[in-house]
N, C-alpha and C positions, 0 to 999 in steps of 0.2 A: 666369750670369756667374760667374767663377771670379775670388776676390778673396782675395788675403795681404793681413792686418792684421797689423800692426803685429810683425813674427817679428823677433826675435831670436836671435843663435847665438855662441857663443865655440868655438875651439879651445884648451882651456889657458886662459893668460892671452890668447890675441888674442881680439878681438871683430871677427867675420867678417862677420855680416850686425847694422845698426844700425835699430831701429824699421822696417821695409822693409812698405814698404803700398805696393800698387797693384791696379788689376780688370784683366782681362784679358776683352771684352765678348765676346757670341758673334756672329757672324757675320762677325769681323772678323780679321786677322791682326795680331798687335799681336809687334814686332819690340823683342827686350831686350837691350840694348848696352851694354857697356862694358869696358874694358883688363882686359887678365891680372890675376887675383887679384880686379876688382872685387868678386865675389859672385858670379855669374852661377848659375854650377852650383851654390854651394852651397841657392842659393834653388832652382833646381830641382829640387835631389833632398827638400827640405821641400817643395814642392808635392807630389809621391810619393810623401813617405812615406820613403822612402831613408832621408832620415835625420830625427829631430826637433830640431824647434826648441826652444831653451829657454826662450822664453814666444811670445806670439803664434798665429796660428791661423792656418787654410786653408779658404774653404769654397766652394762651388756652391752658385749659386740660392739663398744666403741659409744651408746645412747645411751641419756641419763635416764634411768628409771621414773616413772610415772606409776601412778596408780594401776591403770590398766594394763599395762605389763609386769606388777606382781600380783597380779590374779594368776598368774601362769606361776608361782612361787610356790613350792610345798615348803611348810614350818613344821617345826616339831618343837614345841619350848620344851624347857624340864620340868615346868611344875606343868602335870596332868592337867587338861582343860577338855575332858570330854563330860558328858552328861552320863557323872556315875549312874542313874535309875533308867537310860534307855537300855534297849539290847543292841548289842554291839553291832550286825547286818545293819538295822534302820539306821542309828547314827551313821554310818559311815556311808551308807546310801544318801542320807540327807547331806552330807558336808560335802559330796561329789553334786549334788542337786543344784547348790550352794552355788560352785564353780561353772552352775550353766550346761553339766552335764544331764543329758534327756533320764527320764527312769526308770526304759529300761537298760541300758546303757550304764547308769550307775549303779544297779542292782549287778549287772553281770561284773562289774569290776571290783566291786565292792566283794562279792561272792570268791571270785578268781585269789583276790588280794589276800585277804581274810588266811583262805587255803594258801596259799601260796608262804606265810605267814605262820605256820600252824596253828589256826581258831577254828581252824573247818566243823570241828565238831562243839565249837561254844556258841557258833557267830550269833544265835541266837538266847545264848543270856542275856542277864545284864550287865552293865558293867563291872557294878559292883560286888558280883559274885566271881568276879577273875579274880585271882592271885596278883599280885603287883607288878609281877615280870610278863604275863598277858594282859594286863593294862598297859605296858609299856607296851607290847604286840599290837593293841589296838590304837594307840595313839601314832606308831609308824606308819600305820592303813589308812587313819586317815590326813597324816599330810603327802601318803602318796595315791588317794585314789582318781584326783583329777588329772594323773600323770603327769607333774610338774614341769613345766621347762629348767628350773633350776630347782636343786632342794638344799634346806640349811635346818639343818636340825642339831639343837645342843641337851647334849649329856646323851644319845641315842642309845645306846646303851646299859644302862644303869637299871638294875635288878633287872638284868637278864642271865641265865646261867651258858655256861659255853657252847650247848647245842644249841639255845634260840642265837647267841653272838652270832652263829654261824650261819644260821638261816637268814637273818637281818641283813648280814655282810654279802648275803649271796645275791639278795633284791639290790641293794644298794649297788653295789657291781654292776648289773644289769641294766641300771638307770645311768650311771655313768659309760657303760659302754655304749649306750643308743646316743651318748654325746653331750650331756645334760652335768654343768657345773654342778659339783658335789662338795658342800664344805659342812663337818662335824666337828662338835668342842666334843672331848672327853680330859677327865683327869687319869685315865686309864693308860695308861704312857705305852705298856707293852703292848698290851689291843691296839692303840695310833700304830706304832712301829710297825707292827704285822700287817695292818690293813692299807696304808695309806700311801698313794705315790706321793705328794707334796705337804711338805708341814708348815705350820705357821706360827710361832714361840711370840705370847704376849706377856709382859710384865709389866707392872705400872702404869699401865697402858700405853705402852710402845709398843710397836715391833721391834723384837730383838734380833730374829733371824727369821727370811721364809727359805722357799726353795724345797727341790728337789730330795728326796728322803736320801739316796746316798750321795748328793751336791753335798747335802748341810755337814754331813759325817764327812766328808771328807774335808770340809773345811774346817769344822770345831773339835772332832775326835783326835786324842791326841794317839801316836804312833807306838802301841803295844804289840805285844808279844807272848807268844804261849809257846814255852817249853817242857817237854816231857822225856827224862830221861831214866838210864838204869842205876846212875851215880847220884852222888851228893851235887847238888849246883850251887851251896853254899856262897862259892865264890862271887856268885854273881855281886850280890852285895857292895866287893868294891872293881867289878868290870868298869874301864872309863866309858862314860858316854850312856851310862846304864841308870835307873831306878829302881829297884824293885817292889811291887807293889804286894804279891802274896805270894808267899815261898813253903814248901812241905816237901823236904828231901832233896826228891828227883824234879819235884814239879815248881814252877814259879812262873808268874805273870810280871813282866818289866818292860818299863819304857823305854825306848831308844831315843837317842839325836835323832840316830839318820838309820839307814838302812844299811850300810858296811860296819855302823856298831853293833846290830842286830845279828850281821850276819858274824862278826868275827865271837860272838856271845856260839853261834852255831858249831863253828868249827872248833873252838875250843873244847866244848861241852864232848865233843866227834873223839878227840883225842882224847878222853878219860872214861868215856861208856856206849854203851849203845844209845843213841838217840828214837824214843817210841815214834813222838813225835812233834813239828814246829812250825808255825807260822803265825800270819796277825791275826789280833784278837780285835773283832768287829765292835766300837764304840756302840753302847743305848741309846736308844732318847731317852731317857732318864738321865746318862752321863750327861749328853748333850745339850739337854736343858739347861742340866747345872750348870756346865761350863755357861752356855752363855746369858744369861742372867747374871752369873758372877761377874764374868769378862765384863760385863756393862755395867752394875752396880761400881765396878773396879774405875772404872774409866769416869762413871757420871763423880762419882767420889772426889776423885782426884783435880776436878776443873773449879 
């Protein structure tokens, strides 16, 4: 398991990242979010080494990181850092060479990767005659061609269209199931929600929630409701115990207290029409952000 304690960092007088702890578990892809300037990248170039921290620590399996045990690290920054005028095979055969990998060894993986990736039939341009979304394809190859023990890549996705998403998400998968800590930043909130077992909500450079994807929901989403009926639900509006949140006739989204205000919303609705249909309505992360970022902003406010 790959786990920041408690790191700190100042630029100057700002203070960048605040107490910032979380693990990042292995076999799992744990997805790190939050608005421009949260922190994001600064915590990940202190997971790397990039830059240090000015107190606080990094370690695996329990050991503080060292140089030589992030040579075992695949990175993926956001801004592009491959050699736009090579062709894409040799670079990525060189930056496997890099990692101590032999060449033929790096040639075959590099080759596999590539394909595996869909460049099978570029791997030999240049780079700078790809499109921007297989420049991103290339730049995933090569922070995975020396098969990482751990990989951290931010923004992984950006200018990729939904069948590369899917190919990307399906190597990445593969790397995390061989057991191998997975942490990505995206601003991409419904791509995080879909892909990711663990999330990690950074603001002002706090953590403001990690955990479990339906841990966090089930702690910050608040307890709604979706009804669909053959009547008017008009009523709802003043049911006790009730909000309504978006109303059209038969149909309406509202918030409960509890679950016997939800249900008595149920049996009422029973006695005036047919009921299509009802249950709860699963919290975003994009809700979930919001909540808690607010919930914090609300609290740091008030002290």
């Amino acid at each position: 398991m790959l786990q920041v304690h408690h790191v700190n960092r100042s630029f100057g007088d700002r203070l960048v990242l605040d107490d910032v702890t979380f693990d990042v578990r292995r076999g799992r892809l744990t997805g790190f979010v939050g608005g421009n300037g949260a922190g994001k990248t600064t915590t990940m170039r202190i997971v790397l080494g990039v830059l240090a921290a000015d107190s606080g620590h990094v370690t695996l399996d329990g050991t503080d990181l060292d140089a030589a045990e992030r040579r075992f690290f695949g990175y993926m920054p956001e801004e592009r850092g491959l050699y736009p005028k090579m062709r894409v095979l040799e670079q990525i055969t060189y930056l496997a060479r890099l990692h101590g990998v032999d060449r033929g060894a790096a040639t075959r993986r590099a080759t596999a990767l590539l394909e595996r990736l869909g460049l099978g039939e570029r791997m030999n341009d240049r780079l700078d005659d790809l499109s921007l979304g297989n420049q991103q394809r290339a730049q995933i190859a090569a922070a995975l061609v020396h098969e990482p023990e751990v990989l951290v890549l931010d923004e992984p996705f950006s200018g990729l269209d939904p069948m590369a998403v899917d190919v990307v998400v399906g190597v990445l998968s593969e790397y995390a199931a061989q057991g191998a800590p997975v942490i990505f930043s995206s601003h991409q909130l419904d791509l995080v929600e879909r892909l990711c077992d663990d999330l990690v909500v950074i603001a002002q450079g706090r953590i403001r929630a990690a955990g479990g994807r339906e841990d966090l929901r089930a702690a910050y989403g608040h307890a709604r409701w979706e009804i669909d009926t053959a009547g008017d639900v008009g009523w709802l509006r003043s049911a006790p115990g009730v909000r309504v949140q978006h109303f059209d006739g038969g149909w309406a989204v509202f918030e409960a207290d509890d679950d016997a205000a939800a249900q008595q919303v149920l049996r009422r609705a029973l006695e005036q029409a047919p009921v299509a249909s009802f249950g709860p309505v699963r919290s975003t992360l994009a809700e979930i952000f919001r909540e808690v970022v607010k919930d914090e902003d609300t609290t740091e406010a008030a002290r």
